[in-house]
C-alpha positions in Angstrom: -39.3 94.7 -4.9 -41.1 92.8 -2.2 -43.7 93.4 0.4 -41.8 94.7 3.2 -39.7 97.3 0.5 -43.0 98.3 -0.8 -44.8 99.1 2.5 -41.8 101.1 3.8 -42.0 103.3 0.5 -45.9 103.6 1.4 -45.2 104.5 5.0 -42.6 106.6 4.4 -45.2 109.0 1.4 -48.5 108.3 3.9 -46.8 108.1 7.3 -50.5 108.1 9.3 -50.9 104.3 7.9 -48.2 102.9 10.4 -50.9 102.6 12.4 -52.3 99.7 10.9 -51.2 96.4 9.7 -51.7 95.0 6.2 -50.9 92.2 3.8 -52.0 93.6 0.5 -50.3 96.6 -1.4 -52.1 98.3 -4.8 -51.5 101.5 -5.9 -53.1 102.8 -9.2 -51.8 106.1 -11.3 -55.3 107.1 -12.4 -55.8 107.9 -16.0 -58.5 110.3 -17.2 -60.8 106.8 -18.0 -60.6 106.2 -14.5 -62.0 109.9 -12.7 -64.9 111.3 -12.5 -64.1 114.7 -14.1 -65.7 116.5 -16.9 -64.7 117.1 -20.0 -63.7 113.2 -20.6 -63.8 111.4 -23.8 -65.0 108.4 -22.5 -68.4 107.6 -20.6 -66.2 104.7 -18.2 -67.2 105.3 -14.4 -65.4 102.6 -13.0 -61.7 102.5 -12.1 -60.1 99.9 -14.1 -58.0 97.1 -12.7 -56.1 94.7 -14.5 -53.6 92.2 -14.3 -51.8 90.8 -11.3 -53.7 93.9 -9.1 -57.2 92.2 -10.0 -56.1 89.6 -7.3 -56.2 92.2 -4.6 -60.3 92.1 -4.3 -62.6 89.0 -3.7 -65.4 88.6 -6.5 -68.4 86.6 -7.2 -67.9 84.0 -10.2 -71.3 82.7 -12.4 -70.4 79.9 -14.6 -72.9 81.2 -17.6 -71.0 84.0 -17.9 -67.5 82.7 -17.1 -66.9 79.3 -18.0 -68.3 79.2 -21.3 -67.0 80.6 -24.9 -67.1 84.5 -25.2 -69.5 84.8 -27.8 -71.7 82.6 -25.8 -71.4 84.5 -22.5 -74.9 85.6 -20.4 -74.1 89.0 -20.3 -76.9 89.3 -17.3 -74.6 87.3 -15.1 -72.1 89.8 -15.6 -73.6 91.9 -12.6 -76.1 89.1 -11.4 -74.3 89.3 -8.1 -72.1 92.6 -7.5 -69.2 92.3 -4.6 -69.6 95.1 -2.0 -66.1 95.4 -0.2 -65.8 97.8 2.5 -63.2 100.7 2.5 -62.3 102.6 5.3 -61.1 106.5 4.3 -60.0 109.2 6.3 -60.2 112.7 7.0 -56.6 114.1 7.2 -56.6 112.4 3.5 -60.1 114.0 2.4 -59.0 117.7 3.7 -55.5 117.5 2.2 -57.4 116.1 -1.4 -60.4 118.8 -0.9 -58.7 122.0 -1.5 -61.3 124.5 -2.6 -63.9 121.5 -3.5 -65.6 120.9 -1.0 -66.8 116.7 -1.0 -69.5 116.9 2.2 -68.5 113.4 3.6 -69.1 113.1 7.0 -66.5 111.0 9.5 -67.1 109.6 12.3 -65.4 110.8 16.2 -62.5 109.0 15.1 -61.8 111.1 11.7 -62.4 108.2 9.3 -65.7 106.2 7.8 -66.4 103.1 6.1 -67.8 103.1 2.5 -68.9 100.7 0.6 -67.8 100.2 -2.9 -68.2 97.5 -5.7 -66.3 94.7 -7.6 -67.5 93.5 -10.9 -65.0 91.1 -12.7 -65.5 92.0 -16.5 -64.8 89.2 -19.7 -63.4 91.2 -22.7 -62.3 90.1 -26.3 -59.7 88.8 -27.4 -58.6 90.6 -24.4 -57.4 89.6 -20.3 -60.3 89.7 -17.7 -60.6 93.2 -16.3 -62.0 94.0 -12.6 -63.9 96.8 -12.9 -63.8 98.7 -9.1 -67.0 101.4 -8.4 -70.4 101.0 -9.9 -71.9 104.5 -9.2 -75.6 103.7 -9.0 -74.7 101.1 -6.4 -71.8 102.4 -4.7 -71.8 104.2 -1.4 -72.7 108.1 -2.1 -69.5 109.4 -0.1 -67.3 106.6 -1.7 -68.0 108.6 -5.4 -67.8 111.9 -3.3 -64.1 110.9 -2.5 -63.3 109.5 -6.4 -64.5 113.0 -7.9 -61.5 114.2 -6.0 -59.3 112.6 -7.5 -58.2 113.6 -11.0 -55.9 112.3 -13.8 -52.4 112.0 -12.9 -53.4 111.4 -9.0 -52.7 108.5 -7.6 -55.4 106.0 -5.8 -53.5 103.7 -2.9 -55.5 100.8 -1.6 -54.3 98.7 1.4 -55.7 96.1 2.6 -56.0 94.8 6.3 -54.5 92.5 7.5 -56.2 88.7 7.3 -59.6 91.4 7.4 -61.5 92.0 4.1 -61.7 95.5 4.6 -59.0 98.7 2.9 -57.8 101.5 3.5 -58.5 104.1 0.7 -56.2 107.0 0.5 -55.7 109.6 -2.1 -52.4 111.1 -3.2 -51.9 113.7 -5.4 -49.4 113.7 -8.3 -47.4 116.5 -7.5 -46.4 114.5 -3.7 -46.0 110.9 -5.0 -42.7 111.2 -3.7 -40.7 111.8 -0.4 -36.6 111.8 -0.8 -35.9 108.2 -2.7 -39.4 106.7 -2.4 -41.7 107.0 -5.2 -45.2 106.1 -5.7 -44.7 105.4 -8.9 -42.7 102.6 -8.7 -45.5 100.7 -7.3 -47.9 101.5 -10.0 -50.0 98.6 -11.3 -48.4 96.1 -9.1 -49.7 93.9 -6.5 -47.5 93.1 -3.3 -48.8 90.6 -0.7 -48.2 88.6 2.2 -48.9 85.1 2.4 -51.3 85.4 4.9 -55.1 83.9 4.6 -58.2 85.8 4.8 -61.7 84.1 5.9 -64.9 85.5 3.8 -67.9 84.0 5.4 -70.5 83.7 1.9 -73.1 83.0 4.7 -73.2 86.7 5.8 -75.1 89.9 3.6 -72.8 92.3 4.9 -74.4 96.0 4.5 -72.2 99.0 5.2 -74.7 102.0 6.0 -73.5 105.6 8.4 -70.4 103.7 9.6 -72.3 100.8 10.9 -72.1 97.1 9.8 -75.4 95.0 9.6 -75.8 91.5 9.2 -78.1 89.1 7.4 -78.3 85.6 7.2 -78.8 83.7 3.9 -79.8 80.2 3.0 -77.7 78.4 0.4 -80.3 78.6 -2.0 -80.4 82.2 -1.5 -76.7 83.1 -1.7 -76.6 80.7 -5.2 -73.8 81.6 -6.6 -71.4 78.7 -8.5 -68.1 79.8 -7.2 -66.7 82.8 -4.9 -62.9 83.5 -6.1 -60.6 85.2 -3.1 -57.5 86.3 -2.8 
């Protein structure tokens, strides 16, 4: 399956995101590991990404804890610098999730609001790199509003815009991953992309706070980080 099959099987389960354009497809079938509810046998907070869908988020690379053998990793460097990506979720999709839990998130007059969440890439033994999506003590309080509801079997769809380093963050429940022939499912832990290009200016703090985007300037010395990997 390609890009434009997997976008019309998107538009045709979430019809309200034809009215945007994107270049990058994941959808993730969430497992109990990767949810907020109680009762888990795990103490994971983060959603876990692996594989060819890690490539769908930019992330901040430190050689000590990278490019070195495992055993001699700086495990400080693992969150030294944490990547903040902004996420854009709606109303319609927080309502239809809701049900009789109610989240308090607040939109803005055009029924959506920009959260900010985080992107740690993790080393594991013996094992493939992992990207671990959310931190809860640093992510945006209505971003961990909208992943407690979400529960296992639900399915997380993140698209993002296109050449814009910003998603859209929609929520699907299990029981209407599919319309007629198209099926969520299909597109579970893939990654489909366009080959377009995407410009991430390191020189920029970018802070996402009520909806509104601020701006600080860095110095090189500041922002010292050894690589910054993109998709």
């Amino acid at each position: 399956m390609n890009f434009v099959e997997a976008i019309r099987v998107i538009k045709n389960i979430i019809p309200q995101c034809s009215a945007n354009e994107y270049d990058g497809i994941l959808v993730k079938r969430l497992e109990a590991s990767n949810t907020l509810d109680e009762g888990r046998t795990t103490n994971q907070t983060h959603i876990a990404i692996s594989g060819e869908q890690m490539n769908m988020f930019p992330y901040l690379m430190a050689d000590g804890y990278f490019n070195c053998d495992y055993s001699e990793k700086d495990e400080q460097l693992k969150k030294y610098f944490i990547t903040q990506i902004p996420l854009y979720i709606y109303q319609d999709n927080i309502s239809y999730l809701e049900a009789d839990e109610k989240s308090g998130i607040i939109f803005d007059e055009n029924k959506k609001s920009c959260v900010c969440a985080s992107v740690v890439r993790s080393r594991r033994k013996e094992q493939a790199d992992q990207v671990q999506l959310s931190l809860i003590t640093s992510d945006d309080v209505d971003f961990v509003k909208f992943r407690k509801l979400l529960h296992t079997g639900d399915f997380l769809v993140i698209l993002k815009h296109k050449e814009r380093l910003s998603y859209d963050c929609i929520g699907i429940r299990a029981a209407d991953e599919n319309n007629g022939e198209y099926h969520l499912s299909v597109l579970n832990n893939k990654f489909y992309k366009l080959p377009t290009n995407t410009k991430v200016d390191i020189k920029k703090y970018i802070k996402i706070k009520d909806s509104k985007v601020e701006n600080r300037n860095f110095t090189i010395s500041e922002f010292n980080a050894s690589n910054i990997v993109s998709t």
